[in-house]
Jmol script that loads the backbone (N, CA, C; Angstrom):
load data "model"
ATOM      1  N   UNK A   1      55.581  -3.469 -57.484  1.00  0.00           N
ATOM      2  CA  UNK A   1      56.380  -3.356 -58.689  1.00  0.00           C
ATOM      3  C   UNK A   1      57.760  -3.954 -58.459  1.00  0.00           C
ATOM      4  N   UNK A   2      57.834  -4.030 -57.313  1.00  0.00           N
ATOM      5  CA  UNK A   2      59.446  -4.769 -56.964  1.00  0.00           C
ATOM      6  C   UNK A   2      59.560  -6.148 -57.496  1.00  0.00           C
ATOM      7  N   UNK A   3      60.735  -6.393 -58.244  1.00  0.00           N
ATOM      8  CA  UNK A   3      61.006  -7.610 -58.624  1.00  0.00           C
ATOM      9  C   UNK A   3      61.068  -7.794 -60.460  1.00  0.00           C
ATOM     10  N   UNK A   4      59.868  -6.630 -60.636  1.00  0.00           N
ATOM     11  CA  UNK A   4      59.470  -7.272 -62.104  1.00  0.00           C
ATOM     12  C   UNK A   4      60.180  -6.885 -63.038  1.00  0.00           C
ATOM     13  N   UNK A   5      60.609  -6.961 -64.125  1.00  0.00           N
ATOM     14  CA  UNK A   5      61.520  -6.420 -65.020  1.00  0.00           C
ATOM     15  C   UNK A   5      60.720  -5.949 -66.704  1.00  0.00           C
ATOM     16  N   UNK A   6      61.890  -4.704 -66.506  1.00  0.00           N
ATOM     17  CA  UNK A   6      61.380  -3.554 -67.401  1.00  0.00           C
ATOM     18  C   UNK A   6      62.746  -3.776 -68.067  1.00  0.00           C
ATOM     19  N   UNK A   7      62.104  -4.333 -69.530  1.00  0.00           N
ATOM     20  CA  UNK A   7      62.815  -4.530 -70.740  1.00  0.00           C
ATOM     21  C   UNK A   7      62.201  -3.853 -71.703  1.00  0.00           C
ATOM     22  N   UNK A   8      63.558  -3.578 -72.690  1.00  0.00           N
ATOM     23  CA  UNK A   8      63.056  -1.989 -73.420  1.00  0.00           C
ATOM     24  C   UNK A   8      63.061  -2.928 -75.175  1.00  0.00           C
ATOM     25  N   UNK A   9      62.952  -3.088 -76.278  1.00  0.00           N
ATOM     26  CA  UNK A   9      63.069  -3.318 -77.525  1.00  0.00           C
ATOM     27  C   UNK A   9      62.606  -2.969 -78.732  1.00  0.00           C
ATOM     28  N   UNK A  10      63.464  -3.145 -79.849  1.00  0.00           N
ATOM     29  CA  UNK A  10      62.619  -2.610 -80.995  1.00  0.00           C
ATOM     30  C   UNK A  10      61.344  -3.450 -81.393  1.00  0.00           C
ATOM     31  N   UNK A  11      60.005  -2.274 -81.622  1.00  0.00           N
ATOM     32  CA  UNK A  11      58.923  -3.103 -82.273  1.00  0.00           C
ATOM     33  C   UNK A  11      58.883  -3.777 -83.454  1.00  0.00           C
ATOM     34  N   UNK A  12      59.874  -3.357 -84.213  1.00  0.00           N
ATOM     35  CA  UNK A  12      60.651  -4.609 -85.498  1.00  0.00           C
ATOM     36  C   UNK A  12      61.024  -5.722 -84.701  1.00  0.00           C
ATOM     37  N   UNK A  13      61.570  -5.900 -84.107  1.00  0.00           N
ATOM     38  CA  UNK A  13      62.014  -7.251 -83.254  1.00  0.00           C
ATOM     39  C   UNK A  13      60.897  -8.036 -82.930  1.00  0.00           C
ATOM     40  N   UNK A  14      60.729  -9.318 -83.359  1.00  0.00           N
ATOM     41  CA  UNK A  14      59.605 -10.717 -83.359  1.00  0.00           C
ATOM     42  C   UNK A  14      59.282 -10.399 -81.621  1.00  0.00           C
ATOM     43  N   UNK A  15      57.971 -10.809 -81.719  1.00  0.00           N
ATOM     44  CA  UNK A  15      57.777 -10.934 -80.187  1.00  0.00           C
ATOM     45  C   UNK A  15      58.586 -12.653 -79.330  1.00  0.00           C
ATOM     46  N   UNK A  16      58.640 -11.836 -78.432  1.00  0.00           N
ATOM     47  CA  UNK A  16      59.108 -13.128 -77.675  1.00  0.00           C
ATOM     48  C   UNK A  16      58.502 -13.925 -76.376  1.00  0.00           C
ATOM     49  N   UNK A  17      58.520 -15.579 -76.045  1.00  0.00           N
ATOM     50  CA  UNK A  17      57.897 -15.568 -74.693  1.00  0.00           C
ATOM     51  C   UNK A  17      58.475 -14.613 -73.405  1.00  0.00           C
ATOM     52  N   UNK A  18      59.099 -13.959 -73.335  1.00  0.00           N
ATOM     53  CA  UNK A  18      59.777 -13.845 -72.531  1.00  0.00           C
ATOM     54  C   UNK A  18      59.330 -12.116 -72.326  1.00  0.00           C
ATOM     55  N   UNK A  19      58.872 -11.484 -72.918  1.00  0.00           N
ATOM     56  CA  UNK A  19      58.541 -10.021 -72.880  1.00  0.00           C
ATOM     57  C   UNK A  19      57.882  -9.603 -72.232  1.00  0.00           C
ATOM     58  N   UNK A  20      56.540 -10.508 -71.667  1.00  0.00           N
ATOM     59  CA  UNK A  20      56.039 -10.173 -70.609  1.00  0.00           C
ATOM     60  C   UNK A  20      54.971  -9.414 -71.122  1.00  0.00           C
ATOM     61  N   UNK A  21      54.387  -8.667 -71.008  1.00  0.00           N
ATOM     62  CA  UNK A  21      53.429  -7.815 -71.394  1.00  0.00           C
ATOM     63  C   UNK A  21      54.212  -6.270 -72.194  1.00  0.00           C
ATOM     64  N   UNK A  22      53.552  -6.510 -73.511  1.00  0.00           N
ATOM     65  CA  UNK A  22      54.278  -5.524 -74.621  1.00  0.00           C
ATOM     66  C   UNK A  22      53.477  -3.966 -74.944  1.00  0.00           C
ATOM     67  N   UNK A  23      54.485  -3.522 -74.472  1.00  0.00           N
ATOM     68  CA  UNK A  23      53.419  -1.803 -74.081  1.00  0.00           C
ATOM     69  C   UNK A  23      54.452  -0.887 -75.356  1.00  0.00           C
ATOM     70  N   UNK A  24      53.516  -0.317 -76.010  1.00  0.00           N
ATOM     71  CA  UNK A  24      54.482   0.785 -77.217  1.00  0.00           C
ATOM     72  C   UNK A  24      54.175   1.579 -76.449  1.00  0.00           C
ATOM     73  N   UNK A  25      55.158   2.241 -76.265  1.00  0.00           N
ATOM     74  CA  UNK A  25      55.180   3.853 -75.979  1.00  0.00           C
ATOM     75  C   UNK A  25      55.892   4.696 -76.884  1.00  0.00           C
ATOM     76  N   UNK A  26      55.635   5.036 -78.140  1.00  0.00           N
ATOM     77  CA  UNK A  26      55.730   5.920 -79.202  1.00  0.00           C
ATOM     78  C   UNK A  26      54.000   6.745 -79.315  1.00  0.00           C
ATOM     79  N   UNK A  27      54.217   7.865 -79.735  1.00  0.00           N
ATOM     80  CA  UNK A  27      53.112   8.683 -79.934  1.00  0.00           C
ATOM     81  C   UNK A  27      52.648   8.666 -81.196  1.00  0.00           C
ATOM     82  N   UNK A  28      53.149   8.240 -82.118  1.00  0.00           N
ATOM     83  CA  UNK A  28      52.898   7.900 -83.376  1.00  0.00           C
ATOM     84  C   UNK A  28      52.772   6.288 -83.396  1.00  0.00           C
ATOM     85  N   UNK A  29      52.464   5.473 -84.068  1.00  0.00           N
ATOM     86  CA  UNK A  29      52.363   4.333 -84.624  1.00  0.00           C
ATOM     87  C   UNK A  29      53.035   4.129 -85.758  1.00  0.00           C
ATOM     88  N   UNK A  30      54.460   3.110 -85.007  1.00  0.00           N
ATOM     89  CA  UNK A  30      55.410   2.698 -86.052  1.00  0.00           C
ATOM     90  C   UNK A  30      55.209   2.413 -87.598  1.00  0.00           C
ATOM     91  N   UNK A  31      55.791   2.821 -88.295  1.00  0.00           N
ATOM     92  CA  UNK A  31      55.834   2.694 -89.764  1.00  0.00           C
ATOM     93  C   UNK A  31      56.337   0.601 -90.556  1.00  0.00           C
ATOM     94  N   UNK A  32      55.164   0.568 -90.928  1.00  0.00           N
ATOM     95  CA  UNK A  32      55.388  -0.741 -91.492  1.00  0.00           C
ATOM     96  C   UNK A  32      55.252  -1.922 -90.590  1.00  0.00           C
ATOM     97  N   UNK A  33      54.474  -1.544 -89.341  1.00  0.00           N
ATOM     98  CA  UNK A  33      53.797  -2.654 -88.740  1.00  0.00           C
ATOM     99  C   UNK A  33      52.452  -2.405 -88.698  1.00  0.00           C
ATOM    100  N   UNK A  34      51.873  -3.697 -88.540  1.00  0.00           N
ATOM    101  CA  UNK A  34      50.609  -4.081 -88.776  1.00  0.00           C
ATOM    102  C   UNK A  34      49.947  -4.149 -87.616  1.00  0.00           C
ATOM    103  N   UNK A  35      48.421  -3.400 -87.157  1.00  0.00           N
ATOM    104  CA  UNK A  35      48.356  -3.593 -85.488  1.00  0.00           C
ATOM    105  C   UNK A  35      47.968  -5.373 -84.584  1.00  0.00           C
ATOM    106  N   UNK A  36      47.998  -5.756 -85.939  1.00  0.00           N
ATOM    107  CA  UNK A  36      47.222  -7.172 -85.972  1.00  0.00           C
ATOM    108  C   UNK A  36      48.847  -8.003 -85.957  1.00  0.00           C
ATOM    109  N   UNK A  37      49.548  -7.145 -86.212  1.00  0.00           N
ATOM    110  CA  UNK A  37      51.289  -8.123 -85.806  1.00  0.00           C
ATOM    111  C   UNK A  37      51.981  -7.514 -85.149  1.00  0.00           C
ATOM    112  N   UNK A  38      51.163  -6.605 -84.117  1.00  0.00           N
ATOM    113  CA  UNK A  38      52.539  -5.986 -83.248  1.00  0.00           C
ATOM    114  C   UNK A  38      52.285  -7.067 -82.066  1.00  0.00           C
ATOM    115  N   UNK A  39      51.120  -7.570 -81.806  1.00  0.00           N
ATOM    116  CA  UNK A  39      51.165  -8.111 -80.479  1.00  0.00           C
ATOM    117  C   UNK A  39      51.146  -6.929 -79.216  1.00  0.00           C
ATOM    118  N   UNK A  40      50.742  -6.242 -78.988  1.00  0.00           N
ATOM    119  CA  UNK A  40      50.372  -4.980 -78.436  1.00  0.00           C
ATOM    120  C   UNK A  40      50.018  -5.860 -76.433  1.00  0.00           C
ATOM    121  N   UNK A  41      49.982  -5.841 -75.794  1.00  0.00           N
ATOM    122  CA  UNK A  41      49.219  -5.687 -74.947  1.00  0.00           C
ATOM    123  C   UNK A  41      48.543  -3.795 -74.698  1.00  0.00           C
ATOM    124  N   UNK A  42      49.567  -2.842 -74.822  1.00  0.00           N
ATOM    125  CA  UNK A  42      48.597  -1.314 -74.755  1.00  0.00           C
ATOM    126  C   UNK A  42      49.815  -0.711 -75.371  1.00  0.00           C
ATOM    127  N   UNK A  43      48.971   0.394 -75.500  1.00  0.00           N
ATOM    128  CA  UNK A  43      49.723   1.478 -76.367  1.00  0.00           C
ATOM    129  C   UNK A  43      49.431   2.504 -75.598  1.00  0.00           C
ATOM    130  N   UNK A  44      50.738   3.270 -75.328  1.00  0.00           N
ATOM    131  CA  UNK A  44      50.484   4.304 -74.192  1.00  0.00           C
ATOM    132  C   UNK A  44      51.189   5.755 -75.002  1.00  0.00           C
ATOM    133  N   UNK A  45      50.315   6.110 -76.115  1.00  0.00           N
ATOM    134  CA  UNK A  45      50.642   7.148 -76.663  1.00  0.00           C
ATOM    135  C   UNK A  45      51.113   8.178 -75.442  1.00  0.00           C
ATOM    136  N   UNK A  46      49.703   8.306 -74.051  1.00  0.00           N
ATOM    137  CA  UNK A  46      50.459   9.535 -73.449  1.00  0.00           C
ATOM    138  C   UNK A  46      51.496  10.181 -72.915  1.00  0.00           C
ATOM    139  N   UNK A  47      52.264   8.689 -72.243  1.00  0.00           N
ATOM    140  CA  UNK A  47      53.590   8.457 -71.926  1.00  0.00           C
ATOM    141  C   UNK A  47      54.861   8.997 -72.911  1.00  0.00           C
ATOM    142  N   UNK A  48      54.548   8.728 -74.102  1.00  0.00           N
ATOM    143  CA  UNK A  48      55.431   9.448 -74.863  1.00  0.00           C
ATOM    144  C   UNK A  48      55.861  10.913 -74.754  1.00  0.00           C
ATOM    145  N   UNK A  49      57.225  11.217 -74.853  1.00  0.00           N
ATOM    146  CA  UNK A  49      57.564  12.657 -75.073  1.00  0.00           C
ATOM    147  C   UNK A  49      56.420  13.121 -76.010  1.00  0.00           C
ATOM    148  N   UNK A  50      56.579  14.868 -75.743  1.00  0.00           N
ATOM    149  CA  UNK A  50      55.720  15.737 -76.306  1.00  0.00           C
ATOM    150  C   UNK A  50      55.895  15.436 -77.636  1.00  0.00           C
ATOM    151  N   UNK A  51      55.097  15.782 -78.574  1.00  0.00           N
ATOM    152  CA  UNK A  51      55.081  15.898 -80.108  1.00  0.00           C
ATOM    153  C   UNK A  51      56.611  17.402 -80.261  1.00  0.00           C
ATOM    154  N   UNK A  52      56.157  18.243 -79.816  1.00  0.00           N
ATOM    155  CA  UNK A  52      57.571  19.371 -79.086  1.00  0.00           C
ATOM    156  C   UNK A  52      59.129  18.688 -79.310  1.00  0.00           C
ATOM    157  N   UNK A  53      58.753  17.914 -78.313  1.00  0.00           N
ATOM    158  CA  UNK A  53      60.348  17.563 -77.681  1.00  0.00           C
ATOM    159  C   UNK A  53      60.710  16.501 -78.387  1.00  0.00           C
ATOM    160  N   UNK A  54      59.601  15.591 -78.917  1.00  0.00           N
ATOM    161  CA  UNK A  54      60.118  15.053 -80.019  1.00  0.00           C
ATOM    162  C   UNK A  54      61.008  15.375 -81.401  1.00  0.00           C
ATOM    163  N   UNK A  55      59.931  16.764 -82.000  1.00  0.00           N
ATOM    164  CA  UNK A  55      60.673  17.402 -82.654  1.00  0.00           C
ATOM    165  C   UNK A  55      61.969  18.133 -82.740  1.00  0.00           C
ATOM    166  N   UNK A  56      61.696  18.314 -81.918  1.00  0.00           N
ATOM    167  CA  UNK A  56      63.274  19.191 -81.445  1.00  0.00           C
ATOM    168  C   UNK A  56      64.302  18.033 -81.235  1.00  0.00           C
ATOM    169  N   UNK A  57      64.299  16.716 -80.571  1.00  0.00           N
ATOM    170  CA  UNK A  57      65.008  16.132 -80.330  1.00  0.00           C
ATOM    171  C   UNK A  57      65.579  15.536 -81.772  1.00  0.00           C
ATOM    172  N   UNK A  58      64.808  14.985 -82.325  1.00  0.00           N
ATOM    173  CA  UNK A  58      64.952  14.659 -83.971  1.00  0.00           C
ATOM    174  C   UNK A  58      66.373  13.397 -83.954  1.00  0.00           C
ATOM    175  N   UNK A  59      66.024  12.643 -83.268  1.00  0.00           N
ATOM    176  CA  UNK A  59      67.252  11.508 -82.622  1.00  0.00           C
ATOM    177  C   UNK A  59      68.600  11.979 -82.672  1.00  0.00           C
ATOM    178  N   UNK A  60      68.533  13.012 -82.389  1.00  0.00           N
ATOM    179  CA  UNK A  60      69.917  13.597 -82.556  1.00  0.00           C
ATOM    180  C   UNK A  60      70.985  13.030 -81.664  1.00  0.00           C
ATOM    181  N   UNK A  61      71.769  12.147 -81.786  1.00  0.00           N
ATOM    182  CA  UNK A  61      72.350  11.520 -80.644  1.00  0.00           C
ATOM    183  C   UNK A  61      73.153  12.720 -79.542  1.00  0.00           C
ATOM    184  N   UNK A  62      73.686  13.979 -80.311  1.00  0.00           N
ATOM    185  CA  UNK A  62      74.202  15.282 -79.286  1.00  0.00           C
ATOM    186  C   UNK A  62      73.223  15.855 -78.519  1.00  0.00           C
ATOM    187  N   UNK A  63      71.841  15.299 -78.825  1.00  0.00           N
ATOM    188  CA  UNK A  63      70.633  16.110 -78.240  1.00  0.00           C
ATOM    189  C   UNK A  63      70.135  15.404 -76.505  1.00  0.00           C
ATOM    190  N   UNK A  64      70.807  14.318 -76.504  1.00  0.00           N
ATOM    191  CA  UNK A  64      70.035  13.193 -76.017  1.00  0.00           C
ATOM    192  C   UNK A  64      70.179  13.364 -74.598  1.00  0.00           C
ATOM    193  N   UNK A  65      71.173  13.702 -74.206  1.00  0.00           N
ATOM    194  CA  UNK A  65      71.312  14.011 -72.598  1.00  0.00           C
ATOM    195  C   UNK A  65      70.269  15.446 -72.338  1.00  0.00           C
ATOM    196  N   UNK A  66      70.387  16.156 -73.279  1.00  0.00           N
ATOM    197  CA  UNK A  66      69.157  17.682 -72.813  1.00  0.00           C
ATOM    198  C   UNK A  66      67.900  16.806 -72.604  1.00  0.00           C
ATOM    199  N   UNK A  67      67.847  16.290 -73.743  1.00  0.00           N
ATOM    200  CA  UNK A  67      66.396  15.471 -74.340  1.00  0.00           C
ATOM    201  C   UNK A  67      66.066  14.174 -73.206  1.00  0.00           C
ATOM    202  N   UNK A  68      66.809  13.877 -72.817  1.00  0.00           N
ATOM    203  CA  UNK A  68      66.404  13.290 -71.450  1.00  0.00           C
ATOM    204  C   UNK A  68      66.243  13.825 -70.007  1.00  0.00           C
ATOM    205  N   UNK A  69      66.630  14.551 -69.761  1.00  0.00           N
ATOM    206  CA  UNK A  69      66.447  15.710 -68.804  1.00  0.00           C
ATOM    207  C   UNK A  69      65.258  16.089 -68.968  1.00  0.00           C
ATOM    208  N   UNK A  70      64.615  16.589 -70.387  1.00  0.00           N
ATOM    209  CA  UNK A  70      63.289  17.193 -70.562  1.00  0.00           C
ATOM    210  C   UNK A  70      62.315  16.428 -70.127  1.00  0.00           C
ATOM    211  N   UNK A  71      62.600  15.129 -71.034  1.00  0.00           N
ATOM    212  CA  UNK A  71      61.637  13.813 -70.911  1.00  0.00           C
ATOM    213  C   UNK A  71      61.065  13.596 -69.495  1.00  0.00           C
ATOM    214  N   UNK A  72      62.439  13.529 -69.007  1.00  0.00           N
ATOM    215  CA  UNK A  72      62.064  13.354 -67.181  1.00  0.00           C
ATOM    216  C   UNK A  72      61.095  14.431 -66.459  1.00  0.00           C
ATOM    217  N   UNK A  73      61.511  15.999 -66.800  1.00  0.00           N
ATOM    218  CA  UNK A  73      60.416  16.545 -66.524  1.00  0.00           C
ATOM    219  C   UNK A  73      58.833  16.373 -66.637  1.00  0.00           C
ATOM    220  N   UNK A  74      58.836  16.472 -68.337  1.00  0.00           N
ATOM    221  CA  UNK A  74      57.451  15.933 -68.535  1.00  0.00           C
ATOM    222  C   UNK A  74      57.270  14.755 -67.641  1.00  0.00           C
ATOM    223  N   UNK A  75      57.727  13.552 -67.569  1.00  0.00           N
ATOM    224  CA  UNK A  75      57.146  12.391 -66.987  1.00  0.00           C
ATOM    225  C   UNK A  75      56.486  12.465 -65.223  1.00  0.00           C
ATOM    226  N   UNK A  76      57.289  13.869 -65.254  1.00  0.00           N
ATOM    227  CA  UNK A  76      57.476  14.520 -63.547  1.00  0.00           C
ATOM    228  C   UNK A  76      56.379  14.783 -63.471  1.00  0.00           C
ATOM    229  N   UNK A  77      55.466  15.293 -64.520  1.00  0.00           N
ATOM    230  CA  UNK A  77      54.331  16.222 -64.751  1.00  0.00           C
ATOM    231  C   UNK A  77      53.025  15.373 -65.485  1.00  0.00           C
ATOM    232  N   UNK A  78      53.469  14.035 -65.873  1.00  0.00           N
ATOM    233  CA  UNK A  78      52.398  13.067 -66.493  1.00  0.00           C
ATOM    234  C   UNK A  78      51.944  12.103 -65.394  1.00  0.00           C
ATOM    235  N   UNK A  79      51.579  12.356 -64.234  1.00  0.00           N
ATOM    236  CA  UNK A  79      51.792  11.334 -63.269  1.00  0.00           C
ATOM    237  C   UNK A  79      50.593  10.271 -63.862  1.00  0.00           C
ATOM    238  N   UNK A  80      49.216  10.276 -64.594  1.00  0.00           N
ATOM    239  CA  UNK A  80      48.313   9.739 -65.142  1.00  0.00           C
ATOM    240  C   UNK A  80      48.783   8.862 -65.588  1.00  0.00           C
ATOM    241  N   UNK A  81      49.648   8.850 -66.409  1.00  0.00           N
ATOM    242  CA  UNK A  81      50.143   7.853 -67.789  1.00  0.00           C
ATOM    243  C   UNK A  81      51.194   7.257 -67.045  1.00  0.00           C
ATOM    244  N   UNK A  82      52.293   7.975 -66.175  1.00  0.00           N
ATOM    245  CA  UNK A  82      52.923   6.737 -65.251  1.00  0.00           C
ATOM    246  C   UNK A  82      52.447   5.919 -64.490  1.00  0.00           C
ATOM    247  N   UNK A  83      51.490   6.736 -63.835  1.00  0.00           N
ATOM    248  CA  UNK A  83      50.719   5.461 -62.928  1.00  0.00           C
ATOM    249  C   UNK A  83      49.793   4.128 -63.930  1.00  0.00           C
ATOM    250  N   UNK A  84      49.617   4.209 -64.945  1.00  0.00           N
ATOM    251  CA  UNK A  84      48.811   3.451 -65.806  1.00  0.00           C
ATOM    252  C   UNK A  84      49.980   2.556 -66.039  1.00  0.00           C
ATOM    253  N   UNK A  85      51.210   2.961 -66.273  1.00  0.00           N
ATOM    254  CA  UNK A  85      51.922   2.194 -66.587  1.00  0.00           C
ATOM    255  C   UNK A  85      52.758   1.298 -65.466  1.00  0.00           C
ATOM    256  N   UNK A  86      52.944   1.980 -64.380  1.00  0.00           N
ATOM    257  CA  UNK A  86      52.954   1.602 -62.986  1.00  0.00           C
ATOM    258  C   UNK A  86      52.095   0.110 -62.843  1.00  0.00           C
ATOM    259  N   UNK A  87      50.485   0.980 -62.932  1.00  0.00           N
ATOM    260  CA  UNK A  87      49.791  -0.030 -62.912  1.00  0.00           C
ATOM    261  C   UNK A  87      50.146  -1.792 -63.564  1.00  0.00           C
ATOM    262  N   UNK A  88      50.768  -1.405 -65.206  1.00  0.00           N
ATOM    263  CA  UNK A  88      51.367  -2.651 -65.803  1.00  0.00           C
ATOM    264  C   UNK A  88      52.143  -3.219 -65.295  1.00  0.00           C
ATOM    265  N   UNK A  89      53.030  -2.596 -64.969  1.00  0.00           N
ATOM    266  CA  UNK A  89      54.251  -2.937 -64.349  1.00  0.00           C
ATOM    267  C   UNK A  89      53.806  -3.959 -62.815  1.00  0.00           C
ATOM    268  N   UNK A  90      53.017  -3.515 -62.149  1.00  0.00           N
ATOM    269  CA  UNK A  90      52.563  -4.290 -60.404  1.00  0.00           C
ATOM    270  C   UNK A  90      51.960  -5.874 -61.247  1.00  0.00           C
ATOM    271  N   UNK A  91      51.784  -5.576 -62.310  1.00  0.00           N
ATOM    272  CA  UNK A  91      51.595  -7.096 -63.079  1.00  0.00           C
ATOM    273  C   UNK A  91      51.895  -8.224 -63.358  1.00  0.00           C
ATOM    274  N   UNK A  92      53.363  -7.548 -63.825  1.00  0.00           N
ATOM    275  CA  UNK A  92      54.375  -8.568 -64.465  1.00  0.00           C
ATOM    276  C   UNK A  92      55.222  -7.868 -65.241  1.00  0.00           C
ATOM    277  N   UNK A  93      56.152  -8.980 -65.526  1.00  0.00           N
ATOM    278  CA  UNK A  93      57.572  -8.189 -66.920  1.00  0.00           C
ATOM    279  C   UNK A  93      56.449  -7.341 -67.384  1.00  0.00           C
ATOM    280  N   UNK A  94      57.332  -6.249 -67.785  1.00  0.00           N
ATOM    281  CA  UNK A  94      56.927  -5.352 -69.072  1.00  0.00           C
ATOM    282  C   UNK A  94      58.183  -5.176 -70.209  1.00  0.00           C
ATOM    283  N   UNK A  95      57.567  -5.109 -71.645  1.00  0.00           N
ATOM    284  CA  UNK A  95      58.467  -5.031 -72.547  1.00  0.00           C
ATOM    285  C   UNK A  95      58.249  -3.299 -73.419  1.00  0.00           C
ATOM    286  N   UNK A  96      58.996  -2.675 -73.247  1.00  0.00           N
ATOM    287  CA  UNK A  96      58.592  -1.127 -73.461  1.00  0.00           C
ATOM    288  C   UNK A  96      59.113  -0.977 -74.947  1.00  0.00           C
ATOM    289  N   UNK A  97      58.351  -1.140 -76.256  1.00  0.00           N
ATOM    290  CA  UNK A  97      58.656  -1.397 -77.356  1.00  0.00           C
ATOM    291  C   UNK A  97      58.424   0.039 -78.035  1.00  0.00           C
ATOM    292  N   UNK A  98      59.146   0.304 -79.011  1.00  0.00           N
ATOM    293  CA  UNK A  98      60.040   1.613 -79.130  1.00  0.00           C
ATOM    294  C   UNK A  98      60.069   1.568 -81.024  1.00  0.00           C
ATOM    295  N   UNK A  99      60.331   2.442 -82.284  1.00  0.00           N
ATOM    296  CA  UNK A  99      60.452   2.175 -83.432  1.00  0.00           C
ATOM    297  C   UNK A  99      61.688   3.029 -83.408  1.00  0.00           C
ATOM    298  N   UNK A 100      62.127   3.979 -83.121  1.00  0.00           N
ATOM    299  CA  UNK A 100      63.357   4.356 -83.182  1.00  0.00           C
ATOM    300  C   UNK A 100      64.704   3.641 -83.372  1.00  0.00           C
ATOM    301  N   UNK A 101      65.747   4.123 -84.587  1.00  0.00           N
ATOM    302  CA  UNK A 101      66.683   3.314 -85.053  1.00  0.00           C
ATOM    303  C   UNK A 101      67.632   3.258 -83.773  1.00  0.00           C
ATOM    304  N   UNK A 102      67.818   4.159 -83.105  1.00  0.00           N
ATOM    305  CA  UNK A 102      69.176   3.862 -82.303  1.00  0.00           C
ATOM    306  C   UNK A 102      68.585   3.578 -81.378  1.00  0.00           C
ATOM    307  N   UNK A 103      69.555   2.173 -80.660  1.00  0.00           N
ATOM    308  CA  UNK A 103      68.803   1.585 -79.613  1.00  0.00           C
ATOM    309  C   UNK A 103      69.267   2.134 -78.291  1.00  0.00           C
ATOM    310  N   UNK A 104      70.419   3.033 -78.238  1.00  0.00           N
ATOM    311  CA  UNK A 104      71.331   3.388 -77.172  1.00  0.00           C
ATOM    312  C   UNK A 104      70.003   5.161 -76.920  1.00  0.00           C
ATOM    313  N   UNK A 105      69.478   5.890 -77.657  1.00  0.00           N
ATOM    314  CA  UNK A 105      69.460   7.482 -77.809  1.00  0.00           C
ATOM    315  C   UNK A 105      67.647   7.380 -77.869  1.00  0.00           C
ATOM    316  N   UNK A 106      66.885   6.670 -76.855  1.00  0.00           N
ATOM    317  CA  UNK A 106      65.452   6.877 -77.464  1.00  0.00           C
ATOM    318  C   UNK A 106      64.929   7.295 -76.199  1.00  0.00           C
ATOM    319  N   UNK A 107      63.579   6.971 -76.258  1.00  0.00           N
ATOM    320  CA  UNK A 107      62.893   7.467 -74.929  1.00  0.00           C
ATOM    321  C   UNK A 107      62.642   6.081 -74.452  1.00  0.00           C
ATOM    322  N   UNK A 108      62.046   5.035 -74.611  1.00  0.00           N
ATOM    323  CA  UNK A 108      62.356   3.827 -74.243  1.00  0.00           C
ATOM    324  C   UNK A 108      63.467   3.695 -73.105  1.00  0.00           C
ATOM    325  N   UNK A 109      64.335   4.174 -73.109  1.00  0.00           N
ATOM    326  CA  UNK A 109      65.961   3.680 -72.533  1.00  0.00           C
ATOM    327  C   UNK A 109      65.341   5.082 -71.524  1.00  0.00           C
ATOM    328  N   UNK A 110      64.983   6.185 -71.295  1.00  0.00           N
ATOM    329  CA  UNK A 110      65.077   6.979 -70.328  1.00  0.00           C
ATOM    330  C   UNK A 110      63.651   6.665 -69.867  1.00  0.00           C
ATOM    331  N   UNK A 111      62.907   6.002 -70.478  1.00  0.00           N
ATOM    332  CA  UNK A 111      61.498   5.745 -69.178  1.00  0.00           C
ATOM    333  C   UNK A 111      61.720   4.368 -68.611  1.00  0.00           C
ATOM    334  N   UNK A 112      62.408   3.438 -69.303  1.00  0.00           N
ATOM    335  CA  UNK A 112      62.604   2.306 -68.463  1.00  0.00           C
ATOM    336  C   UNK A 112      63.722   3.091 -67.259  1.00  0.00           C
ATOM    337  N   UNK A 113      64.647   3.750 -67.178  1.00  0.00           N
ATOM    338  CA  UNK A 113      65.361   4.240 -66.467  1.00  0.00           C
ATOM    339  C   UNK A 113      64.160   4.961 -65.185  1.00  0.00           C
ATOM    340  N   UNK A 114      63.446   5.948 -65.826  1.00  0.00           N
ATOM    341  CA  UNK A 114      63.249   6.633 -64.657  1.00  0.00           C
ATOM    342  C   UNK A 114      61.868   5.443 -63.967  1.00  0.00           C
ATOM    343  N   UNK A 115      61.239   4.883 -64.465  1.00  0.00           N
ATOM    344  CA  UNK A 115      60.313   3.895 -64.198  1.00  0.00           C
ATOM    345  C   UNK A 115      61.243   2.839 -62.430  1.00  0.00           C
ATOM    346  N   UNK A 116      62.040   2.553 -63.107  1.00  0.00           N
ATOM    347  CA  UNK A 116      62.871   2.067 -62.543  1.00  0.00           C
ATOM    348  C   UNK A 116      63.630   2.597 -60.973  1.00  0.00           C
ATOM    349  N   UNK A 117      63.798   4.014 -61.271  1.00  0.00           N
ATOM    350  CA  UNK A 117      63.812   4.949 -60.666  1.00  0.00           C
ATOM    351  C   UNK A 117      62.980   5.506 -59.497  1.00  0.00           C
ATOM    352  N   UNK A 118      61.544   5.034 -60.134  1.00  0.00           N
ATOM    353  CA  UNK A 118      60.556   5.380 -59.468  1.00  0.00           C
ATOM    354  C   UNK A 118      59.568   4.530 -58.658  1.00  0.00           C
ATOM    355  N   UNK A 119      60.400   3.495 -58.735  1.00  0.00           N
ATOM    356  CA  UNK A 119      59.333   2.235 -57.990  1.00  0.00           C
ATOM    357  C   UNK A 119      58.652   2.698 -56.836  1.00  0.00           C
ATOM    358  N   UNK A 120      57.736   2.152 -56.491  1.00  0.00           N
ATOM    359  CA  UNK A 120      57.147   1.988 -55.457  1.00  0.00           C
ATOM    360  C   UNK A 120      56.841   1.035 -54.376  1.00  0.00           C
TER     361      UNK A 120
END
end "model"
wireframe off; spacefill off
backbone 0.3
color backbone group
């Protein structure tokens, strides 16, 4: 996994050459895209925060430091769905595509972090 780069973006945002292999990690399926125009390489619903911690988090930008703390736990505790994504990652670029409005306060930005974190 050393070397490769973990870039995070909105799934509104056009695909690009440069993204590398395009993984959603939302647990829902973004509103107002088409699966035939996301350009998907996988969709890693499991990786996503809980349906829970989602709720509770509710993009609350004051929420976001608890709400990442949590995230990290769970991810502590999903080792399945990291290693799958691990797995992407020993590949090539990955592009970790996200529908959430704020680009600074999502889960995107704390799994490319702990991903990152967690190389092997």
């Amino acid at each position: 996994m050393k070397g490769r780069r973990i870039a995070i973006k909105r799934i509104y945002e056009p695909p690009a050459r440069d993204d590398g292999q395009r993984v959603l990690v939302d647990r829902l399926w973004p509103r107002g895209i088409r699966k035939e125009d996301a350009a998907l390489d996988a969709w890693l619903k499991d990786i996503a925060p809980t349906s829970e911690l989602r709720k509770w988090f509710g993009h609350d930008p004051t929420r976001f430091d608890t709400f990442s703390e949590r995230y990290r736990r769970e991810l502590d505790e999903n080792s399945a769905a990291v290693e799958e994504l691990r797995e992407l990652i020993g590949k090539g670029d990955v592009t970790l595509l996200y529908a959430a409005h704020d680009e600074r306060c999502n889960q995107a930005r704390v799994l490319a972090d702990y991903m990152e974190k967690h190389r092997s």
